[in-house]
N, CA, C and O atoms as a MOPAC input file, in Angstrom:
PM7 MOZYME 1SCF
protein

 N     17.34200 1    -0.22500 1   -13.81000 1
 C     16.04900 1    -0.29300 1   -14.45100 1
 C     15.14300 1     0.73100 1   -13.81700 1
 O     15.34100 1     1.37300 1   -12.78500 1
 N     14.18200 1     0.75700 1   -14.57900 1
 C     12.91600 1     1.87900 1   -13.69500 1
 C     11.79000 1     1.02600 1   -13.75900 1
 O     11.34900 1     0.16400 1   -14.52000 1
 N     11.27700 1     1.92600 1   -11.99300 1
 C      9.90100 1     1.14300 1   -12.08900 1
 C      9.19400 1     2.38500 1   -11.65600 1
 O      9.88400 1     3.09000 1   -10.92000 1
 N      8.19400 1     2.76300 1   -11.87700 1
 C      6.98400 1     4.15400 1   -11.99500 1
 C      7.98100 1     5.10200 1   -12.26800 1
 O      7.98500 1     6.09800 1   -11.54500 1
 N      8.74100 1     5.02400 1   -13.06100 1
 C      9.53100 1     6.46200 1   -12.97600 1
 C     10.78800 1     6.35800 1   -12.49200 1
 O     11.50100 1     7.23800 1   -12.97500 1
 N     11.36700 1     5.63400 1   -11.72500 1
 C     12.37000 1     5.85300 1   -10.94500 1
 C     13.44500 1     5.09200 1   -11.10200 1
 O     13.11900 1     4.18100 1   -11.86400 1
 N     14.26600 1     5.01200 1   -10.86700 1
 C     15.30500 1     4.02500 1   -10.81800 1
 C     15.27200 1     3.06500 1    -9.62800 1
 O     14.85400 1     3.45200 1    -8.53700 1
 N     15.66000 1     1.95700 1    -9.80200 1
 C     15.76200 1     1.21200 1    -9.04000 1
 C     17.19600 1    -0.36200 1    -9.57200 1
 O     17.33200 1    -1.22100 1   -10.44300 1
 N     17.90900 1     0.14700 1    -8.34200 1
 C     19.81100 1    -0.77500 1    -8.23100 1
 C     19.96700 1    -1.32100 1    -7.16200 1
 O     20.90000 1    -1.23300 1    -6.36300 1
 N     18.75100 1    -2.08500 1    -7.12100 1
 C     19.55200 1    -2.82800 1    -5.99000 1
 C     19.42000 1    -4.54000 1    -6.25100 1
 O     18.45300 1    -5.25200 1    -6.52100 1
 N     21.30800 1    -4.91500 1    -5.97100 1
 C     21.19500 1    -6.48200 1    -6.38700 1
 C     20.25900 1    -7.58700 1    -5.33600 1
 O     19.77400 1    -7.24300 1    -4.25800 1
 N     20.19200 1    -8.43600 1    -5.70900 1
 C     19.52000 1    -9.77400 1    -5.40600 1
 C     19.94300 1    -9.73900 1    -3.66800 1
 O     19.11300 1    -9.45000 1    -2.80600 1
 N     20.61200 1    -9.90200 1    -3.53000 1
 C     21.41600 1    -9.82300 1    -2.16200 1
 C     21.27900 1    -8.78100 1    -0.80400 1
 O     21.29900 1    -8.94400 1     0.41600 1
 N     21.11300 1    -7.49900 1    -1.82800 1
 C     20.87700 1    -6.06600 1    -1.21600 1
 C     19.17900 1    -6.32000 1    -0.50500 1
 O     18.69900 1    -6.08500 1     0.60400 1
 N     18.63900 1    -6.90400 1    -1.76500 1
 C     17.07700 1    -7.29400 1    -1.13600 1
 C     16.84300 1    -8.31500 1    -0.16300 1
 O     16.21900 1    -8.30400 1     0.89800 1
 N     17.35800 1    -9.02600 1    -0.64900 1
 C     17.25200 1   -10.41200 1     0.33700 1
 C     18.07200 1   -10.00800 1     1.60700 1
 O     17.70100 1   -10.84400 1     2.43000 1
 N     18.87500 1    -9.28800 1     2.15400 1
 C     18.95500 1    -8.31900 1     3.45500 1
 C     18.86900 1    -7.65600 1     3.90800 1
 O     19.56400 1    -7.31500 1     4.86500 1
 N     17.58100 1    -6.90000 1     3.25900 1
 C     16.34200 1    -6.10200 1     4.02100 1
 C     15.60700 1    -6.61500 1     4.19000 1
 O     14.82900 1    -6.09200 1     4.98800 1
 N     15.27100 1    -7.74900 1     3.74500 1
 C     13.96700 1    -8.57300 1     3.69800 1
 C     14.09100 1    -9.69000 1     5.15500 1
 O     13.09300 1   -10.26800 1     5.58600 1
 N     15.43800 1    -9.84800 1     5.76100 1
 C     15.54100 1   -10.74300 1     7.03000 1
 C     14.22200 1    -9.97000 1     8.08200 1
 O     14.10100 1    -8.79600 1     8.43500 1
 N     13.64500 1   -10.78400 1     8.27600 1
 C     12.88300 1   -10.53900 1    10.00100 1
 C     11.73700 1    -9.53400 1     9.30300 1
 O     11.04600 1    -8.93900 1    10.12900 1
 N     11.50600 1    -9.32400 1     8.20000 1
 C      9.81800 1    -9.25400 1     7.48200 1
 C      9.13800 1   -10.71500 1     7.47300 1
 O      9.43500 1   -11.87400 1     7.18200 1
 N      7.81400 1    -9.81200 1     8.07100 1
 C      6.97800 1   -11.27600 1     8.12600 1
 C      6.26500 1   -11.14900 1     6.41100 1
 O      6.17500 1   -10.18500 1     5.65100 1
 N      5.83800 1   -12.62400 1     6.26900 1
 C      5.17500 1   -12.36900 1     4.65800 1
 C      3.65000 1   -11.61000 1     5.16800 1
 O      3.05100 1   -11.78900 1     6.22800 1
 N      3.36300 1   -10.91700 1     4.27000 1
 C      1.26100 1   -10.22600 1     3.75500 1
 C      0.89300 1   -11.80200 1     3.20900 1
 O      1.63000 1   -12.74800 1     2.92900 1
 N     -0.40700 1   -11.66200 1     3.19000 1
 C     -1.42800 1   -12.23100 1     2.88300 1
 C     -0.99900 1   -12.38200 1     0.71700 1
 O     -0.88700 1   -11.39600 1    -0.01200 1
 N     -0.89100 1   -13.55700 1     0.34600 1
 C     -0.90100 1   -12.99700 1    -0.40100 1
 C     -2.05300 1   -13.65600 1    -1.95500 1
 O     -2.32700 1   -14.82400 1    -2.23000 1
 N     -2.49700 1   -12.33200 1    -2.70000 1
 C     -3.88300 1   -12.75400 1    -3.46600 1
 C     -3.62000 1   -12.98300 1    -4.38200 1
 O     -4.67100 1   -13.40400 1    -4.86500 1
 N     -2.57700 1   -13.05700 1    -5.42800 1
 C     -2.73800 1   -13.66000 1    -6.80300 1
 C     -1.17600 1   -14.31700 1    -7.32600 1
 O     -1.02000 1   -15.42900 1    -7.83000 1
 N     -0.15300 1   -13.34600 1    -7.06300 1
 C      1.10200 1   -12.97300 1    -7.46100 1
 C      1.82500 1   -13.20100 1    -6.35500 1
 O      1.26700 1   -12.94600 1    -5.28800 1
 N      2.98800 1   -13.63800 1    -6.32900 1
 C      4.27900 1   -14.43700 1    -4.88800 1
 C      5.41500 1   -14.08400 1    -5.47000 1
 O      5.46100 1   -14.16300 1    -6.69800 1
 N      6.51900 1   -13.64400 1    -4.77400 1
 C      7.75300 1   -13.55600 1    -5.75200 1
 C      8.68900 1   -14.43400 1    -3.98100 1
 O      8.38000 1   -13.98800 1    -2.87500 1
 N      9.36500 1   -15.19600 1    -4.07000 1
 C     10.25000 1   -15.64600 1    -3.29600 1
 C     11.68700 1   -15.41700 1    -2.95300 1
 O     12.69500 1   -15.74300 1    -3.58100 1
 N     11.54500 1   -14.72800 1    -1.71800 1
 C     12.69700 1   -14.07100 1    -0.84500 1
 C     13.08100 1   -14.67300 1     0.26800 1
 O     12.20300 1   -14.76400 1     1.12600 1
 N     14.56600 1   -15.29900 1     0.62700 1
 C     14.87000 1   -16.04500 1     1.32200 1
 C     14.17200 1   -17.30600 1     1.71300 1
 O     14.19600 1   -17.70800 1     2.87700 1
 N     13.54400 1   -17.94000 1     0.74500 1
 C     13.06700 1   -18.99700 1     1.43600 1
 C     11.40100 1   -19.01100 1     1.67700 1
 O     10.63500 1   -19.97500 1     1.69500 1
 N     11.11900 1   -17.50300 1     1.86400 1
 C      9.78400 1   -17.68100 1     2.52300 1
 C      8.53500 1   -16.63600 1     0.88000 1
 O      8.96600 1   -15.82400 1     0.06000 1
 N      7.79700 1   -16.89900 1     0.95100 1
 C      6.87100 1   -16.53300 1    -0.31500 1
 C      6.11300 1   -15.23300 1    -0.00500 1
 O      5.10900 1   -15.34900 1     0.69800 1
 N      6.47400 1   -13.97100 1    -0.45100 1
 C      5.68900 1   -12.74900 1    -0.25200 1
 C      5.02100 1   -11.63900 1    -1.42600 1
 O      5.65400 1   -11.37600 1    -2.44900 1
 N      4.13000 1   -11.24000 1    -1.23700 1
 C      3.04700 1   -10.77300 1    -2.36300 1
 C      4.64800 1    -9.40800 1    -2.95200 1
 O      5.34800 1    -8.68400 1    -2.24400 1
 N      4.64300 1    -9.55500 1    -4.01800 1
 C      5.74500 1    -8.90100 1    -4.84500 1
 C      5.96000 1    -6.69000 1    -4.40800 1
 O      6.91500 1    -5.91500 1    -4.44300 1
 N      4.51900 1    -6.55500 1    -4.07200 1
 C      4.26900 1    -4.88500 1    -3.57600 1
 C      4.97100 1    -4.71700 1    -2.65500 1
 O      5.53000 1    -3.66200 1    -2.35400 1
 N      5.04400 1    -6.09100 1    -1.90800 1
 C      5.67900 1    -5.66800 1    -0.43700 1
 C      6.91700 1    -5.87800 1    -0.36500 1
 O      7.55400 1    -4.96600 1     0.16300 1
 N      7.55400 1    -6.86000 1    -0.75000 1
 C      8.71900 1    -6.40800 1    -0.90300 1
 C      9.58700 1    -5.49500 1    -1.39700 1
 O     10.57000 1    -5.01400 1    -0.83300 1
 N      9.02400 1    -5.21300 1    -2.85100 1
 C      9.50400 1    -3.75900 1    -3.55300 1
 C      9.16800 1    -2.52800 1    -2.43200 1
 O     10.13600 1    -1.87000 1    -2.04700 1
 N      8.23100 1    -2.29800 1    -2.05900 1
 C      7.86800 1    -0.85100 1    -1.47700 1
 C      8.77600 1    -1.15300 1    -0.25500 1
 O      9.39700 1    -0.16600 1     0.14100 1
 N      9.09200 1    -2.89000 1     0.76900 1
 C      9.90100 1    -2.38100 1     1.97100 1
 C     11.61200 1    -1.83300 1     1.78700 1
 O     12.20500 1    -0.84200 1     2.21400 1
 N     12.01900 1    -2.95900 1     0.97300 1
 C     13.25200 1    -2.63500 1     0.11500 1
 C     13.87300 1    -1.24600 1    -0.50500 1
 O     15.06400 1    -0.95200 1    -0.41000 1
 N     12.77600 1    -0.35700 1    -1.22200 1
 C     13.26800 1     0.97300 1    -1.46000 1
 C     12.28100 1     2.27600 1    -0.65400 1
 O     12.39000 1     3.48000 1    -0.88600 1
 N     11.33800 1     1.63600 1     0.31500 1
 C     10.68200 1     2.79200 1     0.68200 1
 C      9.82200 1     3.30900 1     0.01600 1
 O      9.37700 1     4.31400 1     0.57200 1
 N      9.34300 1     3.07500 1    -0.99400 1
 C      8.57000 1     4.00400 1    -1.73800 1
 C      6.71000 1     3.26300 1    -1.28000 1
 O      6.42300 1     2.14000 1    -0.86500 1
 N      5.84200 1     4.40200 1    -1.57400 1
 C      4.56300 1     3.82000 1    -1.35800 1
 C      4.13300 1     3.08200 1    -2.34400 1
 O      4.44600 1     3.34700 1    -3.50400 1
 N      3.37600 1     2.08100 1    -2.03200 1
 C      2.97400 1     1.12600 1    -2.67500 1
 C      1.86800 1     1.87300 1    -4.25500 1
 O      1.81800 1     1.47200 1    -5.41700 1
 N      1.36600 1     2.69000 1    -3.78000 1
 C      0.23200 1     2.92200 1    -4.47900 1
 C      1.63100 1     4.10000 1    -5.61200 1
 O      0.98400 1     4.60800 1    -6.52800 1
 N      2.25500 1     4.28100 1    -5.64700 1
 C      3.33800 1     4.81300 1    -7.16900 1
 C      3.70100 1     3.69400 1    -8.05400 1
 O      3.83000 1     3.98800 1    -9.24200 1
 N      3.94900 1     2.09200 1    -7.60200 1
 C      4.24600 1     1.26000 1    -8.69900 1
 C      2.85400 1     0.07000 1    -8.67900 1
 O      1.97900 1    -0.13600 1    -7.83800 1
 N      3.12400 1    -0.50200 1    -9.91000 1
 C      1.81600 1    -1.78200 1    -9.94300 1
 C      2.85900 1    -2.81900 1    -9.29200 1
 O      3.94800 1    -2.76600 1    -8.72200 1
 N      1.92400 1    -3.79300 1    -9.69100 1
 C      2.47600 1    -5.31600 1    -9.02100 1
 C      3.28100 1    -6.13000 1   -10.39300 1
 O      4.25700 1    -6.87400 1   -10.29500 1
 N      2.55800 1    -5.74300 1   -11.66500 1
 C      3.40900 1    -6.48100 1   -12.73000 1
 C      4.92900 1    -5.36600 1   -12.51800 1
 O      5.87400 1    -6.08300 1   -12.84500 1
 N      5.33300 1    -4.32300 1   -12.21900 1
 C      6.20100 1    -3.81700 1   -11.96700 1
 C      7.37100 1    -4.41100 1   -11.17700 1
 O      8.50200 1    -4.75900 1   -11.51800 1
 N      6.42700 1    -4.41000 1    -9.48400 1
 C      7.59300 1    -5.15900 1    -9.08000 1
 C      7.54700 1    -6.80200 1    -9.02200 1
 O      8.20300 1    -7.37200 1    -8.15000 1
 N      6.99300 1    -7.33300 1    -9.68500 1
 C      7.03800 1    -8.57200 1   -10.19800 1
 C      8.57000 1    -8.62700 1   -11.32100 1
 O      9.44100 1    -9.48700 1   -11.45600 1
 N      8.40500 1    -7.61200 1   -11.81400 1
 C      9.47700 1    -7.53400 1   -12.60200 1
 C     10.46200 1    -7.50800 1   -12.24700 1
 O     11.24900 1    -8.38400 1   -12.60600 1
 N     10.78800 1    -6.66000 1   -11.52800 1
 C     12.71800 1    -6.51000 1   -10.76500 1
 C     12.41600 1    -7.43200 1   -10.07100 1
 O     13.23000 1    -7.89600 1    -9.27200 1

């Protein structure tokens, strides 16, 4: 799938083990749940592929 442009392949699994030993952000409207623990959806997308936050929205990575 793409999100701002880009591709993005990585399965359920691939995320959820990058995501070990991230602490959750603060989070203000939107939660998407990774391993157990509840984190604002930007942050996981941007730690997972690296990219800066400010290239995709949040309904974006709400999506994948």
């Amino acid at each position: 799938m793409k999100v701002g442009g880009r591709d993005f392949d990585l399965t359920m699994q691939e995320v959820e083990a990058r995501m070990i030993g991230e602490d959750p952000e603060r989070i203000q409207k939107h939660m998407v749940e990774v391993n157990g623990q509840m984190f604002p959806p930007k942050q996981v997308l941007g730690h997972v592929t690296g990219w800066d936050r400010t290239t995709f929205t949040t309904m974006e990575a709400q999506r994948v």
